[in-house]
Each structure stands twice: as structure tokens, then as C-alpha cells.
C-alpha positions as CSV (number, residue, x, y, z in Angstrom):
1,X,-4.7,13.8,3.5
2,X,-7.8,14.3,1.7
3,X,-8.0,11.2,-0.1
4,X,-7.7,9.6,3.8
5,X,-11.0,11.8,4.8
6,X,-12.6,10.0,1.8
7,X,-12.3,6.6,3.0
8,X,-13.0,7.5,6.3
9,X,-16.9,8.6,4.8
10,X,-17.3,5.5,2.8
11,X,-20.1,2.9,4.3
12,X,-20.3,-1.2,4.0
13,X,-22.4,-0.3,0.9
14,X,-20.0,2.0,-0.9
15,X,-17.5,-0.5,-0.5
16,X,-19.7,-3.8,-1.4
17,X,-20.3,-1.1,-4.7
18,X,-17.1,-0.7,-5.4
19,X,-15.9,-4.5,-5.2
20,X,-18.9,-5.6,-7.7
21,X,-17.7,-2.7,-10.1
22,X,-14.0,-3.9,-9.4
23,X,-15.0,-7.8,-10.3
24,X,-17.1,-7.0,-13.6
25,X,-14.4,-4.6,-14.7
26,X,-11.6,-7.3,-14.8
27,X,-13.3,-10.3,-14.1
28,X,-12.7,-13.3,-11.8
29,X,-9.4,-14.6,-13.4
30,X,-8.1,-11.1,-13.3
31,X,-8.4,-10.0,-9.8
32,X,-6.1,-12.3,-7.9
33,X,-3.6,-11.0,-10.6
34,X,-4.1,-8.3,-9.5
35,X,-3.9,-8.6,-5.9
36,X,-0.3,-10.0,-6.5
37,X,1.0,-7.0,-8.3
38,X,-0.5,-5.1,-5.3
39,X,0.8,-7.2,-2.6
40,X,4.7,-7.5,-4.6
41,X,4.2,-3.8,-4.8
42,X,3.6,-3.0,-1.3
43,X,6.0,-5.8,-0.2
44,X,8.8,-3.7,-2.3
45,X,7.7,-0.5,-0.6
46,X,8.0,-1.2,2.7
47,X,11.6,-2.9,2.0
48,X,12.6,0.2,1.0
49,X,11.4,2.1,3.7
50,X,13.1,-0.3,6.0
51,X,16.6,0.4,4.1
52,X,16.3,4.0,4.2
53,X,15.1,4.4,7.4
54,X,18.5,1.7,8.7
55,X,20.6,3.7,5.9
56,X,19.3,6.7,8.2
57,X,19.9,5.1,11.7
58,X,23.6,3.8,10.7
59,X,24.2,7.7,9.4
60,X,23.3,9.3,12.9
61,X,25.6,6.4,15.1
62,X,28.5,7.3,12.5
63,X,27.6,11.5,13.8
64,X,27.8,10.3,17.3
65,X,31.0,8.4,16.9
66,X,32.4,11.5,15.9
């Protein structure tokens, strides 16, 4: 929870900082590479969470069948 605090402190400037440092570290052709990993990456976690969480769900009908 502490890393949440963090962005919670962080102004438009910090951020504005953080995205020029971002785009001269890996450069313009670089980024939206990037931003596909990220985005396939989250895509991936939440389909997982949504098959545990029905994995979950089907396990506690199958108690109440019982």
C-alpha cells in the first residue's frame, strides 16, 4: 500500500518529469512497444483473475448442491 500513497503525492509536474525521462530513455520508436507489452500484460492479468474468481464461484454452487 505504500507504493499507492506515493502516487497519490505526485503532482502534473512529477508526472510531466517522469514521461520526458521515460521518452529519452527508450526513445519514440520504443515506447508504443512498450505500451503493448504493458497493455497484453495487463490484458492477461485480468483474464486470469476472471478464471479464478469463476473457478471460485462454480466451487461454492458445487458446496451448496451438496
Amino acid at each position: 500500500m505504500t507504493t499507492l500513497a506515493f502516487f497519490q503525492n505526485m503532482g502534473g509536474g512529477s508526472i510531466v518529469l517522469i514521461v520526458l525521462v521515460v521518452l529519452l530513455l527508450f526513445g519514440a520508436k520504443r515506447i508504443p512497444e512498450l505500451a503493448r507489452g504493458l497493455g497484453r500484460g495487463i490484458r492477461e492479468f485480468k483474464d486470469a483473475t476472471k478464471d479464478i474468481q469463476n473457478d471460485l464461484e462454480e466451487g461454492l454452487k458445487d458446496d451448496k448442491k451438496k
